[in-house]
Every structure is written in C-alpha cells, then in structure tokens.
C-alpha positions, 0 to 999 in steps of 0.5 A, spaced: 573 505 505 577 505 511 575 497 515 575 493 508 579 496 503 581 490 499 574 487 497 573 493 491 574 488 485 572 488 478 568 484 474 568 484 466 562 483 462 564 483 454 567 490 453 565 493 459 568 493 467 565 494 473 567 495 480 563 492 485 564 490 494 565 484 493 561 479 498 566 474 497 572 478 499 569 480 505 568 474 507 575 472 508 575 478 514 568 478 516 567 470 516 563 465 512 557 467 509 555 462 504 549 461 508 547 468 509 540 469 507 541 472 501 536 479 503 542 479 509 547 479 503 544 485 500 544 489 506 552 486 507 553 489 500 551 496 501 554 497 509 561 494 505 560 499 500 557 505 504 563 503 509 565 510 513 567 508 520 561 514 522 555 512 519 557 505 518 562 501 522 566 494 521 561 493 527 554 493 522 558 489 517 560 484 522 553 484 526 550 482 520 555 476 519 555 475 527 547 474 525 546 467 523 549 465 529 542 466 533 538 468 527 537 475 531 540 482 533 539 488 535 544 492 532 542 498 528 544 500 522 544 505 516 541 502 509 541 507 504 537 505 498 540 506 490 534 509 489 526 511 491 519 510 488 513 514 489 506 514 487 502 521 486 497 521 492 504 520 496 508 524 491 505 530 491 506 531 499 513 528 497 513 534 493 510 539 496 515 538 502 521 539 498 518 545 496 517 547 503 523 546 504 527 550 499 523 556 501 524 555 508 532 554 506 531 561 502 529 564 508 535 561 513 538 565 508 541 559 503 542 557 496 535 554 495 537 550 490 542 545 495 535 542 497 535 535 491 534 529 490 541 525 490 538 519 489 534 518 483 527 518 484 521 516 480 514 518 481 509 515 477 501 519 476 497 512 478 492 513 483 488 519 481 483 515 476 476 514 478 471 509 476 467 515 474 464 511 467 463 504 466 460 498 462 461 502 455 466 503 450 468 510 452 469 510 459 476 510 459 476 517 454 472 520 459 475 518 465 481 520 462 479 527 461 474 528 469 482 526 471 484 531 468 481 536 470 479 535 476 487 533 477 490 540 473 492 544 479 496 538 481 499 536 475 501 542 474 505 542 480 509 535 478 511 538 472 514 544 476 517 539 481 519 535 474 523 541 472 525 544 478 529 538 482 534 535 479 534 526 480 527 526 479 522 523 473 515 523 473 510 518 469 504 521 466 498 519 468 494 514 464 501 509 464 499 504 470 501 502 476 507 504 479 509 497 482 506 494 476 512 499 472 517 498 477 517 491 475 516 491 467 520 498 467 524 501 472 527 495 476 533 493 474 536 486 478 543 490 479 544 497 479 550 501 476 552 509 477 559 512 473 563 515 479 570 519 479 570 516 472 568 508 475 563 505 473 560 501 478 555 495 479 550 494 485 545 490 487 538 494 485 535 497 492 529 501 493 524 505 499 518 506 495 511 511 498 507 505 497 506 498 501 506 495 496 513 497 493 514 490 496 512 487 489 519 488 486 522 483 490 519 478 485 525 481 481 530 480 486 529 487 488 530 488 495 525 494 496 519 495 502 514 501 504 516 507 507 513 513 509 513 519 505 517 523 510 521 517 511 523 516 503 524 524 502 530 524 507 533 517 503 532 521 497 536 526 500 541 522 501 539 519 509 540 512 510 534 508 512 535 506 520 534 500 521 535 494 526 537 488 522 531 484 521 529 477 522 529 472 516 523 467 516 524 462 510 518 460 507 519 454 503 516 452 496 515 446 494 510 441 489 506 444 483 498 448 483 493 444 481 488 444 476 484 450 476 488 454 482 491 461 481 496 465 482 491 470 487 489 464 492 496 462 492 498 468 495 492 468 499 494 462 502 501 465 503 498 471 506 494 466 511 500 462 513 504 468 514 500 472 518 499 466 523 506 466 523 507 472 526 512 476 521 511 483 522 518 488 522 521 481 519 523 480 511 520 474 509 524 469 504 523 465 499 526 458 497 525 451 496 525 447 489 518 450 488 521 455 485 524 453 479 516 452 477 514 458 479 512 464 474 516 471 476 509 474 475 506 469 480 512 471 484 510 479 484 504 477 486 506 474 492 511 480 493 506 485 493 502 483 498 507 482 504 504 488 507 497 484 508 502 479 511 505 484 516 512 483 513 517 488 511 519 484 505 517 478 500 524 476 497 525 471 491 532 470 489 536 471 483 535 465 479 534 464 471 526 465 471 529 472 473 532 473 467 527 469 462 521 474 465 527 480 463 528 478 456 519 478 456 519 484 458 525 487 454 531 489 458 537 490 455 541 484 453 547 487 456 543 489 463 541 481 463 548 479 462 551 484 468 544 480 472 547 473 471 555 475 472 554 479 478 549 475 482 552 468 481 559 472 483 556 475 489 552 470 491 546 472 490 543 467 486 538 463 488 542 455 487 538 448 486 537 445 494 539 453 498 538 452 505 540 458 508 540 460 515 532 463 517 531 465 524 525 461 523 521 457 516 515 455 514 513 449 508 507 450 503 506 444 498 503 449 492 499 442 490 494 444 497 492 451 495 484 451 493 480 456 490 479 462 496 477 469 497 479 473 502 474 478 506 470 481 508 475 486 511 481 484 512 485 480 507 489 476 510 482 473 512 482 467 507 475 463 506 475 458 501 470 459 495 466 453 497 466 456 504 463 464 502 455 463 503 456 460 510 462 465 512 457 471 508 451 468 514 455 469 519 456 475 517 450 478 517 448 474 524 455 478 527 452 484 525 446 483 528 441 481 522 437 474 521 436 470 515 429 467 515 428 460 514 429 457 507 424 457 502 425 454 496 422 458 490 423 459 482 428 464 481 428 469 476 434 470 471 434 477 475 435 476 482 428 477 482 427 472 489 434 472 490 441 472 486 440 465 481 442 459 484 441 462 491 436 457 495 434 462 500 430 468 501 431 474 506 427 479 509 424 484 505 425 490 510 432 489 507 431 487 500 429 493 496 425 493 488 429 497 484 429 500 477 435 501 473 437 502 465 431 499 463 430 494 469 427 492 474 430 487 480 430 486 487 436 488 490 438 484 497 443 483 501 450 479 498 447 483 492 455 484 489 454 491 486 462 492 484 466 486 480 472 490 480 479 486 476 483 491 478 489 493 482 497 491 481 497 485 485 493 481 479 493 486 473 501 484 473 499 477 472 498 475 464 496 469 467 490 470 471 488 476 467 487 471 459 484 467 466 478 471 467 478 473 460 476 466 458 471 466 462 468 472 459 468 468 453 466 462 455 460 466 458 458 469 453 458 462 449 454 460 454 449 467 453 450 469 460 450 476 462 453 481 468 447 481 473 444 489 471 446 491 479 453 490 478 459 496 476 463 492 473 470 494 471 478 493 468 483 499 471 489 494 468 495 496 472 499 497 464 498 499 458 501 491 455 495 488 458 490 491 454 495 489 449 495 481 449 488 481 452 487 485 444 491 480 441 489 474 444 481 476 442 479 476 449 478 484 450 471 484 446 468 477 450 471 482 456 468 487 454 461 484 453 460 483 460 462 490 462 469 490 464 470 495 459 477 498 460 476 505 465 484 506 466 490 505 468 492 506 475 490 505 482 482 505 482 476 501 486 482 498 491 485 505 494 477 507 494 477 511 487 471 506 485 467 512 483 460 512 486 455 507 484 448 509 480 443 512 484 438 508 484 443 502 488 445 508 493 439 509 494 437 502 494 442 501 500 441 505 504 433 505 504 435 498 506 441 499 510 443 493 506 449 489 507 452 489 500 458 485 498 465 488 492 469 482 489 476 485 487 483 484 485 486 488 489 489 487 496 486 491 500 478 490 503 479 495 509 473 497 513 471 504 508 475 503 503 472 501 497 466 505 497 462 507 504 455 504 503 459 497 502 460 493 508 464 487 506 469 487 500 473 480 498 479 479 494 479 474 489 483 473 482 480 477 476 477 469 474 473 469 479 471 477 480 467 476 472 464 469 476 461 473 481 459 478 477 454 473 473 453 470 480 451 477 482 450 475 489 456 471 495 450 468 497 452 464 492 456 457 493 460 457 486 462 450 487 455 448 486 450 453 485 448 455 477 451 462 476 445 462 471 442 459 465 443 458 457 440 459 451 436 453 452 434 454 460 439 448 463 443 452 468 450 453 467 456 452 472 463 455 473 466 449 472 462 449 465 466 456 464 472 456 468 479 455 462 483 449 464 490 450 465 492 449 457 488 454 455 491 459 460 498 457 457 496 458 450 493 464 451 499 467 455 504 465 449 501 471 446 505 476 450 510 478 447 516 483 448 515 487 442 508 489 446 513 491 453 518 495 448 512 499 445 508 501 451 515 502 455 518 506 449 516 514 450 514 512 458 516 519 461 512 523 455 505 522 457 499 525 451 499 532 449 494 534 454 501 532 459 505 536 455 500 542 454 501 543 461 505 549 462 509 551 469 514 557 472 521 557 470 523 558 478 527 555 484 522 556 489 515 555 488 511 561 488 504 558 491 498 560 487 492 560 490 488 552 490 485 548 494 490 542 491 497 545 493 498 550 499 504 551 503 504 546 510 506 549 516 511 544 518 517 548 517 513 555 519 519 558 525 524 553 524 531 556 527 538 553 525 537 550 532 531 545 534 528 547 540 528 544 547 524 539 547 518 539 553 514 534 557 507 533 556 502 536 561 495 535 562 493 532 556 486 531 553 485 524 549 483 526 542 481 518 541 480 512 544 481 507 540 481 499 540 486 493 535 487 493 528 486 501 527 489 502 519 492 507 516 485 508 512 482 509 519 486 514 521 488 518 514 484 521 510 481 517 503 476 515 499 470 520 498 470 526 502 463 528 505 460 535 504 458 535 511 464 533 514 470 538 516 474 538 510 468 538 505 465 545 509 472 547 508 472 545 501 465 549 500 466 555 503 473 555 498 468 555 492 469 549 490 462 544 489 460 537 492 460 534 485 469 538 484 470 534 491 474 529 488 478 525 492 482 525 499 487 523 496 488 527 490 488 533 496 494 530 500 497 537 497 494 541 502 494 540 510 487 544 510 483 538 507 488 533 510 489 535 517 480 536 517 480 528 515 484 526 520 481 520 523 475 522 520 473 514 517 467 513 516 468 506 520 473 509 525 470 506 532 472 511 537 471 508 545 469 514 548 462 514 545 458 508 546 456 505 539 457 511 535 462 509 528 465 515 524 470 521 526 467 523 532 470 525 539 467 528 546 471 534 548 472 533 555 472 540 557 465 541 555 463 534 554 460 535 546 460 530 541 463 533 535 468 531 530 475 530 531 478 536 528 472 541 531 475 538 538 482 538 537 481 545 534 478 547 541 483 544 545 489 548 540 485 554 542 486 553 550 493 551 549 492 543 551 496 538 548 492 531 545 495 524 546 491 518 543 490 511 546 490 505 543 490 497 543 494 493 538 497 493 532 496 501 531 497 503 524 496 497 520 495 498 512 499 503 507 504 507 508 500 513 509 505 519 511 498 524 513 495 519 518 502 522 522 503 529 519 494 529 520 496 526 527 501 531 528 497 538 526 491 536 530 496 537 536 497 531 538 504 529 542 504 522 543 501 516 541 500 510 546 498 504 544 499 496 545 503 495 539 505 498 533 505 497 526 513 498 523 511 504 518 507 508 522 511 508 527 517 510 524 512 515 521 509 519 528 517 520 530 518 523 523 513 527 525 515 529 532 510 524 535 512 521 539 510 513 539 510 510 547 508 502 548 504 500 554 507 496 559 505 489 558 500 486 562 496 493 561 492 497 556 486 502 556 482 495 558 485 494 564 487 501 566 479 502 566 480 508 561 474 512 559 477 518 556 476 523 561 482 522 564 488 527 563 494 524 561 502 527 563 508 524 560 515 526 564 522 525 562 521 526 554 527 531 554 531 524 557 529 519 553 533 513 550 532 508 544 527 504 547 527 507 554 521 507 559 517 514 561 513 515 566 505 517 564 501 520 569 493 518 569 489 523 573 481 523 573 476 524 578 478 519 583 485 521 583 492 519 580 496 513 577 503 512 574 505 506 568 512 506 566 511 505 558 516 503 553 518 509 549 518 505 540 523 510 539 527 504 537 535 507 533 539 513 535 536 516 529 530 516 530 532 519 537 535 525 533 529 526 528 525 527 534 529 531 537 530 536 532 522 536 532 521 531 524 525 528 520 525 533 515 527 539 520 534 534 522 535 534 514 534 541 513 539 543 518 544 538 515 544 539 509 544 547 510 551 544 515 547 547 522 546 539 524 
C-alpha cells in the first residue's frame, strides 16, 4: 500500500508469525489515537489494510483520526468486512440472486463461474421451524420432519448453492439460531487469512442479513445488518459504503440487584437509547461495570441494538471475552492470538478507558427493575408492577371499556377472569370455550402464547436455568400452565437443552409444557404456528384483545401472530410466570399466579430463584457440551444428507413455487440505461410513522384469499401447504403479491381501513396493493409512496425494497428513514427523497389523488435537492425534497439500476 508502507508488522505468538496494520504504527503519521473509540480503530484497521489511494485514500484514514476533534464527519468511506452471515429466509434470496446472476453473466457471453463469493459466507438454516406442535414429548421430531417437508424445494437448492460457489458454507437446519452460532461458533475476536504465503491477522468484522448480526459485538466483533442485496455485493468483494458514524458512549456501571435479569437490563438499555436518539450511530460500551458483566448479558445487549435504532452495540476486548471462549471451546492458540493482538492494537478494553464519544450516557445497573416491553413495540419498557394498568389503557386506546370492578370468587381456570385478577369484563367479549377436555372462560389479557424463544435470551444460561427454576418451584408448588396458553422452548442452540438436561430442569420445564419444539427462530419472526382452533375461534367470535409474552426482541404489529394484538418481551422467568398467570391482567408483583396443594395462593416471589441458585445451576455449562454440539456443525442429519442436487454451474430452475428465476436482471446490457425523471405518478400508499419493515415486506402466515395465496391456489398448492412468506422469499411471484400486505398496515388513502389495501385513483376502487399497482403497470404509470417518519424501522428485509421495486414503484418520499432500508431502496433502484423540513403529507393536505413528478433524477448529487410536482384538481405545486442517496456509491448503484447490476457489470469488467 502506497499512503502507509511502513505500519506492516509482525506479531509472533509461540511458533507462529502474524502480519498485521499496525494502529500504533499509523499513529506516528495520522496523529494520536489512544482515545479513539475503539469500533473507530477497527474501522481505521481495515482502511490501513485496504489502502489503495482509489477505493481507500489517506484522506479516509486521516478523517477517521480528524474524528475525535468534533466527535463527527461527514466523510464517506469504504468498509469491507472479513466475512458475511445469513440466515435462510434471507439467504435463500441471497442465493437466488447469485444464481440469477450467473445466468445473466452466461448470457452477456462470460464464464459464469466469475460470479463467487470472495469473502467467506455462512448461511445458517434457522428461521424456517414452526411452532406446529407443542406441549408434548414429541413436538420437536414432528416439527422437524413438517420442516422438512414443507422446506424440500428449498433445501435442495441450498445444497446446489453449497456446491456450486466456492467461499460458502451452509448449516443444516435444526442446529439453531445463526446469532446464537455466530457467537458460540463462528466468531473469532480476530481474523486470520494466509496471502502470498503470509499469514495474516485482523480484526473479525462482518455484515450479516439479519438486525440482529449486532449480537456478535458482545464478542468484540464489529458486525451489523444490512440488507440481503447490500451483503451480496460485499461478498463480492464491494466495500460497504458508509459515512463515518458517531460514537455514543454508554457507561455501565454498579451491579444488578437481586432478582433482576439480564433481559430487563437490555430493556432498560433499549428505553434509554431510543430516547437518546442513536440511529445510523455505533453505540459504545465502556465504564467499570463491565468487568461484572457476563459475555452472554453483553450478547443480549448486542442483539438488540436494532430495537434501540443504532447500527452497532459494541463491547471491547477484555478478559471476560477470553473467559467466555474458552467456555464455549475456541482453540488455545485462537484465544492467544485475541489477547496479543488486541492489547498490541489497542483494542483492549483497560480499567478506567474513557475514550472520546460524540455523546455518553451512564446507566447504574443497581437501578434496573423488573420490566417488559410491549405491547407493539420493544423499546416500549413497562415496569412489571406497572403492566395491568398499562394493558387497561390499552384497551381503552382501542376504544374497548372495562367495566366496573367487581370482587368474586375466582376459578383456578380463569373461569371469572385469570386467577388473582380482581376484576370482571364484559361478557360480549369474553367467550366460553372447551378445549382438551376443559372447560374456561377466555377473556381479554388471556395470554394464549408463552414463548421462551428467540437469540436474545436463548444465548443466555442465566436466564434460561432462571426460568428453568421457576418451572421447578411451580411445580413443587403444584402449579399448572392455565389450559388456553401454547407454550413453547425453540432454544437458539443445541448446548441449551444440554445444561437445562444436566442441571435436571428440562423435565420440571417440560411439565409446564415448554417442551423443546426446535431449534431456530420461531414465534419472534411470526412462525409461532397456529393456535388451537377452539382459541382462534374464541378470539375472533369476541374480537378479543389478546395478549403473547416471548423472549424475543420483536413485538411489531402482525408479527407474532394475526389474532394477537399486544405482544410483550419478557425474560424467559417471567414467560413461564405469565403462563401460570394466564393472563397480563394480572399484577405479578402482588397478584397470586394460583394456588397450592393445600389452597393457599402461591406467589412469584415464592417461586422466583435467588441469584445463588442461578450461578449454581450456570456451573453446569461446560465446554465439552459446546465442543460436542459444535463438532460436526455443517453435516446436518441424514435427511440433509439424503438431499441430492445438480452437478452445474448454473442452476437449471425447475418448476416450484419456492425458488423461480427473478426478473431483476431480465434485459440487462453491458451499459446501464439512462436514467428517467418520473412523470404523473400515481400514489400506490399512503402512509404515516414508524411504518416497519414487517409492515412493508411479506411475513408471517399468508391468507388464502389474499394475492399471494390465489397465486399459491391456482399453483396447486393447498392452503393447509402455504407455509410461510418467509420460507417463499424465493420466489418474487409470492413475494412481490405480499408486498404492503400486513394485516396491520394503515394505508391513509382509506378511512379506517387496516390491511394491504389502496384506492386506484383512475377508477377509484379499493382493492389490494398488488391488484392496484398491476393495473398501473398495464397503463404504463410509474408509483411513488408517501410516507411520514422513520420509514423502514425493524429487520433488514431486502423484499420490502425488491417487493417495492417489482410493484413498479420509483421513489419513496418520506420524512426520515431507517438506515437499512434506505440503503436497500437504492440497491434496488429506488429511489429514497427526504421532505423538506417543516412539510410532510399532513402539511401538504395529501389525499392520494394527487399525481406526483419528480425533475432532475438524471442530475442527481449525494445529498442533493430534486423538485417534486404535486398536481391535483385544484392545480399544481413544487417541494424541493432532500434526495437520501447519501455516498458516491450509493449514486452509482443507482445509476446502474441496483447494486447487483453495478456489480455484475464490474465484475464482467464493463463497469
């Protein structure tokens, strides 16, 4: 490298020599750096290392130095990552887009096999298990084998992807959750690479296809979510274009006290931060705290930095990091390479660090109390003595009323309302049901899924032998899961059903009916299966106002499942505890959760383990238990191994309605066309704050009277055969008809009505947004949508941009939008304009008639203004709004009509 040639040094562990970019080195050049936050070091590393004087320049380097002067910059610069992650519901896109690209490089007349991955890619096989089966023994081996036949079509074409690219590993299913891997398996804390007979050393870094990438970074592992498009352009060796971030320090210091988790910690942390204000910024652990902190409680703090808006929740290096791999049985000399090269580095987090932060925070962990979060959203933290009353308002909000308080003799079923609940509602609401032999009244707050799931908390021994001596404890206290509830434990490795088995809690766990029902992402990504009928129809006969207690991270509207309208995150303690309660009516912190043997009322107190019990049961994880699990991870069963695939290049595209041949590369030239201002376009939605990804991209179950199911229907396949949208991100045909078709989604072009419906303007029907905007496409008129703040909030969900994009949609324009999906729009071609401030749909009087012109596209700079043309009936009016094409590359990408055009065209050499 040109700029820095003298910071290559080597660094000699034992018997073996590294070459590294030295920090230190580059210092003496750049300028000091010792209180450079450490997530900027990495970043400084990996321009030092990638340093070219094109892609990367001295400037980069010296702007991320130049930094610490004002805690900002606006300078752009190229990340490239030492490897990427992916889960399957993203992957198989992922793959699918490789697939499509080879074909479309075969017929450009090139070698198709030019299109690999050249960064290491590991796809893990986690989202795709449903909660089909549950309560019994036997739940996991049936929902493994419904997984397995419901998903054939697509694990056969991850076994051709395995096999036909080079740099690209699969994990069979039923092996866990790919954060929860990442962190047990794949991350190392430092990377190595042997070139041009060197060996060399650097920092671990990785993009993954989901949020929650951000777990690792308890590990020291600077890694965040982008979108599936985003992250195959960087396993093809683009870099990541960014601007350099603010730093918020958050200080940690004190102890948690007696009884307080890990979970309401984070939840605390998630409150705090979203206040704050963090999004597009890292986040940045620090303070003395730390060095009390478990790595598992870091993790969990991690993962959710997407629910606290930042790109990244970073904690340092330090010996609590080593501890936590020789736990989970990383090699000795890996563990020696981490501790040399982080302290040489600087990267090691010290006793007393206070490195420069563009802003700080301080949380006394002694002050965090017991709390969920919910009911739609989970930076919503509500203390646990606070969740009746916050459930009342609740109701009231939507427009239900509780009638007056009435004291009566409670049933051990619920029968009047959930036990220890002194209230009664009305009856027009509450429904009798008999299920499984029993008979109950089913009222509003009845929790009907109690789910200890999800990556967060699953990774967490601590909270996971928590619940786990609760179950005991109720047991001992004859206590029983209230009959209306579908239990669940989806853990998100094999090593937790290990220690839950060697500490004896898995049969006392299992009593309750959180019996094992895979592992893998479930009821938090909305695979929560359906709930018995006699419930379903108990709901809907009473439009009532149910309540989900999981583990997860996510309670978005619609997520976790359709007839359940409030959802809240809890630790997996406190999911078994509502699960007994049966009901968030009731107050926990005073309420009886039921009765004993003898009839004296039992309460969480009574049952909740003390924090010795807790550390004694976490002494039965081993690491001979991560060792074995870990062992043989990319094998899978025989089932996996019994899938055969075509020994090809390109993929050959059977018939399916899993996998089809997307379009996005259908007539692509050597040259990307000229681009084209957008004239009369008509507004496909209309749509107001916080609008997520979920709301956007297709999830969860799909209907058989929406688009994508007739689609399915006239396919031949049956409602009961639907599966997933998720497991369908395979095929645009699903996909693109389940684009804003959330059952939640509020579209303002229609009064009152919720679900994926639009007016087309021409005719002035109201019908489904994907029958509307195929109209429009028939007439040749392009789409826009409108929308307020924060667009694009929640997972990294490529198909809410490709889906946006196949719709026939060329510019979203909004008052903010979320960093993902953002970058995701333009990595498809569309393109993302700001309103300038002080206007918005509101202020503008917007009804969704108006047509809509935006001028000046084929001028457009990073950052820039284009003038957008509203006419209506009463005539015409101008904004200039903010184009949130942010980089130079990102201006490219959009040029070239996507991401994935412009990389093709480089990599054949005609871009």
């Amino acid at each position: 490298m040109s700029t820095t040639p003298d910071t290559l040094q080597t660094l000699d562990i034992g018997s073996q020599s590294y070459h590294y970019y030295s920090l230190p080195e580059a210092a003496h050049t750049l300028g000091n750096i010792d209180r450079l936050p450490k997530t900027l070091k990495i970043l400084l590393e990996n321009q030092l290392r990638f340093a070219d004087d094109e892609s990367v320049a001295r400037e980069d380097m010296q702007a991320l130095v130049d930094w610490q002067q004002e805690g900002r910059s606006d300078r752009e610069i190229g990340y490239r990552p030492a490897r990427v992650l992916m889960q399957d519901f993203t992957g198989v896109p992922g793959v699918v887009d490789l697939a499509s690209m080879r074909a479309a490089v075969e017929k450009l007349g090139e070698d198709p096999a030019r299109i690999n991955p050249l960064s290491p890619v590991d796809l893990v096989i986690d989202h795709s298990v449903m909660v089909d089966k549950f309560g019994n023994a036997t739940a996991f081996e049936e929902n493994v084998e419904i997984e397995m036949q419901r998903n054939r079509e697509r694990y056969e074409f991850l076994r051709w992807g395995q096999k036909a690219f080079d740099n690209f590993s699969v994990v069979p299913p039923g092996t866990g959750i790919c954060h929860q891997v990442n962190l047990e398996y794949l991350g190392r804390a430092v990377w190595t690479k042997k070139e041009d007979g060197k060996q060399f050393a650097y920092p671990d870094t990785l993009v993954g296809t989901d949020s929650h990438t951000t777990m690792i970074n308890g590990l020291g592992v600077l890694g965040w979510g982008v979108g599936g498009i985003e992250a195959e352009a960087a396993m093809l060796g683009q870099p990541v274009s960014m601007l350099i971030p603010e730093v918020i320090g958050f200080k940690l210091t004190g102890k948690l006290k007696e009884g307080i988790t890990a979970t309401d910690l984070v939840l605390t942390v998630t409150e705090m931060l979203r206040k704050k204000g963090v999004v597009g910024k890292f986040v940045e652990f620090y303070g003395d705290g730390l060095k009390d902190l478990p790595l598992a409680d870091r993790a969990t703090i991690a993962n959710m930095a997407p629910e606290y808006g930042a790109t990244c929740g970073f904690f340092p290096v330090d010996d609590e990091t080593l501890n936590y791999m020789r736990l989970t049985g990383r090699d000795d000399d890996q563990i020696a390479l981490v501790e040399a090269y982080c302290k040489t580095q600087g990267l090691w987090r010290e006793p007393g660090d206070e490195p420069i932060f563009s802003d700080t925070l301080h949380l006394d962990m002694g002050e965090v109390e017991a709390s969920l979060a919910g009911p739609k959203r989970p930076q919503d933290r509500v203390a646990l003595k606070d969740m009746a009353t916050t459930f009342a308002k609740v109701m009231e909000d939507d427009g239900k009323s509780l009638p007056s308080t009435e004291t009566g003799k409670l049933s051990s079923e619920g029968g009047q309302t959930a036990v220890g609940i002194d209230r009664s509602f009305d009856h027009n609401d509450s429904q009798d049901v008999t299920f499984d032999g029993r008979s109950f009244r089913l009222n509003p707050g009845a929790v009907v899924i109690a789910a200890i799931t999800s990556c967060t908390n699953t990774s967490n021994p601590s909270v996971m032998m928590a619940a786990g001596l609760l179950a005991r404890k109720a047991r001992e206290k004859g206590l029983t899961t209230k009959p209306w509830v579908k239990t669940s434990l989806a853990p998100g490795s094999k090593v937790v059903t290990e220690y839950l088995a060697a500490a004896e809690l898995d049969d006392d766990l299992d009593a309750l009916g959180f019996n094992l029902v895979g592992y893998g992402c479930t009821t938090c990504i909305g695979n929560s299966g359906p709930l018995p009928e006699a419930i379903d129809k108990a709901i809907t006969a009473g439009d009532l106002t149910v309540a989900s207690v999981l583990s997860g991270n996510r309670n978005f509207e619609g997520r976790v499942h359709p007839l359940v309208k409030t959802n809240w995150l809890a630790s997996p303690p406190l999911v078994v505890a509502y699960a007994l309660a049966g009901n968030v009516q009731c107050d926990l912190t005073k309420d009886p959760l039921g009765e004993d043997s003898d009839g004296k009322p039992v309460y969480l107190k009574d049952i909740w383990p003390s924090q010795a019990e807790i550390a004694q049961a976490v002494e039965k994880v081993n690491t001979e238990m991560f060792r074995k699990e870990y062992g043989a991870v990319f094998e899978g069963d025989e089932t996996w191994k019994a899938i055969k695939v075509p020994d090809s290049q390109v993929y050959e595209w059977p018939e399916s309605t899993y996998i089809q041949h997307p379009p996005f590369f259908d007539g692509m030239g050597r040259e990307p066309d000229p681009i084209e201002d957008v004239h009369d376009a008509h507004i496909l939605a209309m749509l107001g704050d916080s609008v997520t990804t979920d709301h956007i991209s297709p999830a969860g179950s799909i209907k058989p009277d929406s688009p994508a199911g007739r689609y399915l229907q006239e396919h031949g396949v049956k409602p009961v055969d639907f599966n997933s949208y998720g497991s369908r991100r395979g095929n645009h045909e699903v996909m693109m008809r389940g684009t804003f078709a959330n059952v939640r989604i509020k579209n303002e072009m229609l009064d009152g009505v919720v679900g994926g419906e639009t007016r087309h303007v021409p005719s002035g029907e109201q019908m489904a947004i994907y029958d509307a905007a195929m109209k429009y496409q028939e007439q040749k008129t392009p789409l826009v949508v409108i929308a307020g703040k924060e667009y694009g909030t929640g997972s990294s969900r490529d198909w809410a941009a490709k889906g946006t994009r196949l719709l026939g949609v060329r510019a979203v324009i909004a008052e903010s939008f979320e960093r993902i999906h953002r970058s995701n729009l333009i990595g498809m071609g569309v393109v993302p304009l700001q309103f300038p401030e002080g206007e918005d749909r509101k202020s503008l009087r917007l009804t969704g008639d108006e047509t809509i012109s935006i001028s000046g596209l084929d001028a457009l700079t990073p950052g820039g203004n284009v003038k957008v043309t509203i006419k209506n009936a009463e005539g015409e009016r101008s904004v200039d709004a903010k184009c949130r094409i942010d980089t130079a590359n990102e201006m490219a990408y959009y040029h070239h009509g996507g991401i994935l055009h412009y990389v093709l065209r480089k990599m054949i050499g005609a871009a």
